[in-house]
C-alpha positions in Angstrom: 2.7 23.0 12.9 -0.8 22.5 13.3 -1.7 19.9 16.4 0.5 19.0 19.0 -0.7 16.0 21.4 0.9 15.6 24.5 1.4 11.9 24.9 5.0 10.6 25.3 6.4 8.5 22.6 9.8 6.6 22.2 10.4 7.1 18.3 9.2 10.0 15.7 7.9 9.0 12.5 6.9 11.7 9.4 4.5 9.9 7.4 4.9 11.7 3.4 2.2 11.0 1.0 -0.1 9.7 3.7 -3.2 12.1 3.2 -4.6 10.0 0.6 -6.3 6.3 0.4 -3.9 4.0 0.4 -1.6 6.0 3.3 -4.6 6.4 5.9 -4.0 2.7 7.0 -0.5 3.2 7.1 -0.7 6.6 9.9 -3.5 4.7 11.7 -1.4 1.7 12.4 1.9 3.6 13.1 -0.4 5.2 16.0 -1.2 1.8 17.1 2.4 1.1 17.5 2.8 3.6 19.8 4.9 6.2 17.4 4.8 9.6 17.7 3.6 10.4 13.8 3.8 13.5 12.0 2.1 14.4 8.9 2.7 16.4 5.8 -1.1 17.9 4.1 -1.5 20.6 2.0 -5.0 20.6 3.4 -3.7 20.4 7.7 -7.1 21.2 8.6 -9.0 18.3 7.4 -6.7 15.7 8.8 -6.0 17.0 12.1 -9.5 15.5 13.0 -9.2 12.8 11.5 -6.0 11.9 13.3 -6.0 14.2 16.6 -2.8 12.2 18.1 -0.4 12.8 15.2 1.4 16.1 14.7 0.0 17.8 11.4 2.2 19.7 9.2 1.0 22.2 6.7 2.8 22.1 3.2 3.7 20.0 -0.1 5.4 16.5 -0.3 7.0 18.7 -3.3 8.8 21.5 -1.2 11.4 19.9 0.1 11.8 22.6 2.4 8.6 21.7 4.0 9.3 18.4 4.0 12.5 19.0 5.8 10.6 20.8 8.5 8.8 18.2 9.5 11.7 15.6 9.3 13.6 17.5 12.0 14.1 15.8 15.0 12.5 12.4 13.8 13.8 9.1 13.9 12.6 8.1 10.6 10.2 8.8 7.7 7.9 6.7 5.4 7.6 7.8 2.0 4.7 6.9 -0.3 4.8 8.4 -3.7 1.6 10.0 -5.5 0.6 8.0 -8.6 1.1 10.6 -11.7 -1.7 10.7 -14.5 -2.1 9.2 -17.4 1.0 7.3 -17.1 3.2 10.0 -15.8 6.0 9.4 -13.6 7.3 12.9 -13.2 5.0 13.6 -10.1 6.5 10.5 -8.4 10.3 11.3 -8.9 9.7 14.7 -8.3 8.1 13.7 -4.5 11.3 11.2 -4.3 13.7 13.6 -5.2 12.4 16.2 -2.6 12.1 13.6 0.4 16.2 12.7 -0.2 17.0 16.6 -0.1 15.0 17.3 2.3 16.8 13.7 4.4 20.0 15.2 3.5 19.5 18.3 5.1 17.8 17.0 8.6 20.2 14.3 8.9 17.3 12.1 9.0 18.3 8.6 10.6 16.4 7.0 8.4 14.1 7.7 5.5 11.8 4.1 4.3 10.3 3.8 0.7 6.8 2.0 0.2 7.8 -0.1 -3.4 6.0 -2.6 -4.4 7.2 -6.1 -5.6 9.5 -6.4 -8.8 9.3 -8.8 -11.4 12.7 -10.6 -12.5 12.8 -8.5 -15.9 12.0 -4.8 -16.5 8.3 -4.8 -16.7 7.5 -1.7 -18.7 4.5 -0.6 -16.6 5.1 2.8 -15.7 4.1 2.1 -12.0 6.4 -0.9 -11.5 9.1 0.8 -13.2 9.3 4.1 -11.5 9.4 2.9 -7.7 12.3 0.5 -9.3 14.4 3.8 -10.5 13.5 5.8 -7.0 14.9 2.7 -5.4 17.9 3.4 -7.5 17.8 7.5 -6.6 17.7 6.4 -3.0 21.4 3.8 -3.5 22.9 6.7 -5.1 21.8 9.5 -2.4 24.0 7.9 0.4 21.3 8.2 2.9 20.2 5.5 5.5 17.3 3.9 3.6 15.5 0.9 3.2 12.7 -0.1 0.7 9.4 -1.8 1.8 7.9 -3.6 -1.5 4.6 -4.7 -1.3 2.1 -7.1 -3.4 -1.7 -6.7 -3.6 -3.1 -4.7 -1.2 -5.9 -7.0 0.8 -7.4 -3.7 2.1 -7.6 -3.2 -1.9 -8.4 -6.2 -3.4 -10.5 -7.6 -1.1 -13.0 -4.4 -0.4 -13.6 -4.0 -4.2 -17.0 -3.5 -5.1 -18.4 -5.5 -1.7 -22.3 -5.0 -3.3 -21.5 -7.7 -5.6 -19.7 -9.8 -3.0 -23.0 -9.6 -1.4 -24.5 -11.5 -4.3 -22.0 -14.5 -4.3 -19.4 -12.3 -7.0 -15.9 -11.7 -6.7 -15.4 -9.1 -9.1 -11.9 -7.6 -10.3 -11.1 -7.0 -14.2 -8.6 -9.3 -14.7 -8.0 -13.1 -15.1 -8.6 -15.7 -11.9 -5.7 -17.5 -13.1 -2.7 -15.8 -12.6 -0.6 -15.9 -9.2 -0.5 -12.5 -6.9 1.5 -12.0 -4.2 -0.5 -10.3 -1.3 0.3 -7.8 1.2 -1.7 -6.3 4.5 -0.8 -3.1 4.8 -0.8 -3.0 8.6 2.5 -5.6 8.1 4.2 -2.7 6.2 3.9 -0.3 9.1 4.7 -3.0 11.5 8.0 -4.1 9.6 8.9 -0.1 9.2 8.3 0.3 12.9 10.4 -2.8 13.8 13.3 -1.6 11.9 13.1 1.4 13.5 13.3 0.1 16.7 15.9 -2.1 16.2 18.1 1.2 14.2 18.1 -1.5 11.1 18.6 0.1 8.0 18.4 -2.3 4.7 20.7 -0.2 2.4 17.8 -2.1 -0.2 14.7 -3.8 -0.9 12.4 -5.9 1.6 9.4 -8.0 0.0 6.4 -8.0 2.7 4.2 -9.9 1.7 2.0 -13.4 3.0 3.8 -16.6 2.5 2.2 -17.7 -0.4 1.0 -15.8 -3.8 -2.8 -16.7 -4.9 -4.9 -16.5 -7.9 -8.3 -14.6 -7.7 -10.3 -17.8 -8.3 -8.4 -19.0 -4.9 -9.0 -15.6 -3.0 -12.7 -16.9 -4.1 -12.8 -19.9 -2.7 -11.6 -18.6 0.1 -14.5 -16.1 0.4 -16.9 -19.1 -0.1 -15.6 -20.3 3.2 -15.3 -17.8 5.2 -19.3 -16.4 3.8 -20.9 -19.5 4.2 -21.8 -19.4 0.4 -20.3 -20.0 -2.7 -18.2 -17.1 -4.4 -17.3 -17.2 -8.2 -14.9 -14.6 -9.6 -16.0 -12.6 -12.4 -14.9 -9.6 -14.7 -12.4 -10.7 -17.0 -14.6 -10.0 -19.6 -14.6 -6.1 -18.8 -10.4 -5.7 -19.2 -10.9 -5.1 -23.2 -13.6 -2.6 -23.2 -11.8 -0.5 -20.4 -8.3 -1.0 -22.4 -10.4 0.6 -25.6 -12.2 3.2 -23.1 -8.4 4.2 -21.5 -7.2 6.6 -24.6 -11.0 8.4 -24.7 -12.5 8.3 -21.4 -9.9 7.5 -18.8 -7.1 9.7 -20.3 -9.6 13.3 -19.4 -12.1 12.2 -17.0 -9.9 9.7 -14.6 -5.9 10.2 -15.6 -5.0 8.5 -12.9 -7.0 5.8 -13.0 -5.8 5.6 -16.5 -2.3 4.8 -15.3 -3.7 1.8 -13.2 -5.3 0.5 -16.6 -2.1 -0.9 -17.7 -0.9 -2.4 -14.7 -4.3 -4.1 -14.9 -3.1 -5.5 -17.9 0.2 -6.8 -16.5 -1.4 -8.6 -14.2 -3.7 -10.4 -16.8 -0.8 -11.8 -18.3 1.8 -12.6 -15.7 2.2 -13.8 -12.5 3.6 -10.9 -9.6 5.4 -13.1 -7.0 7.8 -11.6 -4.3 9.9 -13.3 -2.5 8.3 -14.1 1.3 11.7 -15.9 2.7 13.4 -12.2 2.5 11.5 -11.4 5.6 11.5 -14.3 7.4 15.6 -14.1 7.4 15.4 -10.2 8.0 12.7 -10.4 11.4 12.7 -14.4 12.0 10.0 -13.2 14.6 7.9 -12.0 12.3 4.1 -13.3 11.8 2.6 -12.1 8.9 -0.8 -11.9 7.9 -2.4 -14.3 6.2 -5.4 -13.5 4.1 -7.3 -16.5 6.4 -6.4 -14.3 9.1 -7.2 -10.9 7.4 -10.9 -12.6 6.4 -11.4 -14.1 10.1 -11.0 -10.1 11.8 -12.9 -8.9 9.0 -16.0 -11.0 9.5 -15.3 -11.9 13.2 -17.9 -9.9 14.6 -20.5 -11.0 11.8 -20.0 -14.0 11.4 -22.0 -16.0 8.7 -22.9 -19.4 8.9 -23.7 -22.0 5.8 -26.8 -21.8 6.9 -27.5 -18.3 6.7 -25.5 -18.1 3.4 -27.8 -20.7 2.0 -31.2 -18.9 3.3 -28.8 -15.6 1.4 -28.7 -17.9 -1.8 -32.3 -18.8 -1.5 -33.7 -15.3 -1.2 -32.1 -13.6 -4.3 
């Protein structure tokens, strides 16, 4: 163990997979609940900084023997799998495999999967698939588990390329017309928090996500008001060339980015809609995060008016 803090919490939560970009949100806002977090990192010295409240554990979401050190004692853990490259799900089964050993043999109350949403037939994306078949590893382990399935991350979709949003452009590679279900992330660690404290375990699959799926020309629109200024999606276009670069380019300079290419393609051709009444039934006290809402804390404290959108418009 690397950092102790001294601060007394009421639950433990190890946080697996959380080193990374899309698990930093999820430790930051299990502090904010008031958890006691510990964290897995190959690399302990770099996040102890970064996060000098939580506990930092040194070792591999793949030993399971490190990963059970960390679980013992804790009340729960949240498990978010490392995409694989180039369309490989090995690295992702092998992390979920060595989470339900390592549950197994800390007696772990209760170990919580970050999914995503599923669509009503087998998709044959790799990256849908896969968290589908860990949510089958976990029914067959026998451990206390639920699954947390998300949509769209906003912290995702909504901070992509923000230089061009400065010019009026939405830009994301796919087609406006489709329908996404969205998630905040912050509502994932809030729901896994909530179970916790409650001692609910799912035995299965939860869709988080905001009440209502959106197409990109909608999240748009919904730019244009909260900027001041009129926001067009754009980028379609660019899916073909980066489907012909994924083989050449992608496949050796960004493998992992490579996987991401097809799910880019799914959602160019389908809607991805979860179901938001599975939440409301499991915490009726529940609010979720709208994107409105999401958009109104991100720009509260700069706040632009039609008028300065319009002067914005004027000057480029």
């Amino acid at each position: 163990m690397i950092h102790k803090h001294q601060r007394t919490y009421t639950h433990t939560i190890v946080v697996l997979g959380g080193t990374g970009h899309v698990g930093i949100p999820y430790i930051g806002e299990f502090l904010a609940q008031g958890f006691k977090v510990r964290i897995l990192a190959r690399s302990a010295e770099r996040v102890t900084p970064r996060f000098p409240e939580a506990e930092v554990f040194r070792g591999s979401m793949m030993d399971a023997e490190a990963v059970r050190g960390a679980m013992e004692g804790a009340d729960g853990a949240f498990l978010i799998t490392p995409i694989g490259a180039n369309d490989d799900t090995n690295i992702e089964l092998r992390a979920a495999r060595a989470a339900i050993s390592a549950a197994h043999h800390a007696r772990l109350p209760h170990l919580i999967f970050c999914s995503v949403i599923q669509p009503n037939v087998p998709s044959g994306i790799p990256l849908l698939d896969v968290k589908l078949a860990i949510e089958g590893l976990l029914e067959e382990s026998g451990l206390p588990w639920s699954a947390l399935r998300t949509g769209c991350y906003m912290e995702d979709w909504l901070e992509f390329r923000p230089s061009l949003l400065k010019r009026g452009i939405f830009f994301f590679p796919i087609s406006p017309t489709h329908q996404l279900s969205f998630t905040s992330q912050r509502d994932v660690s809030r729901v896994a928090a909530e179970l916790l404290r409650q001692d609910r375990i799912l035995y299965g699959s939860l869709d988080v996500i905001e009440p209502a799926p959106r197409t990109l020309n909608e999240v748009a629109r919904l730019y244009s008001e909260h900027l001041g200024r009129n926001v067009v999606h754009a980028g379609a276009f660019l899916l073909p060339l980066i489907k012909l670069l994924r083989p050449v380019v992608f496949r050796w300079l960004k493998p992992v980015l490579a996987s991401k290419v097809l799910l880019a393609s799914y959602f160019d051709s389908n809607n991805w809609i979860g179901d938001p009444s599975q939440l409301a039934a499991v915490l009726p006290g529940f609010r979720v995060t709208s994107m409105e809402c999401y958009l109104e804390e991100k720009y509260e404290k700069n706040t632009i008016t039609p008028e300065i959108g319009a002067a914005l418009d004027a000057a480029q």
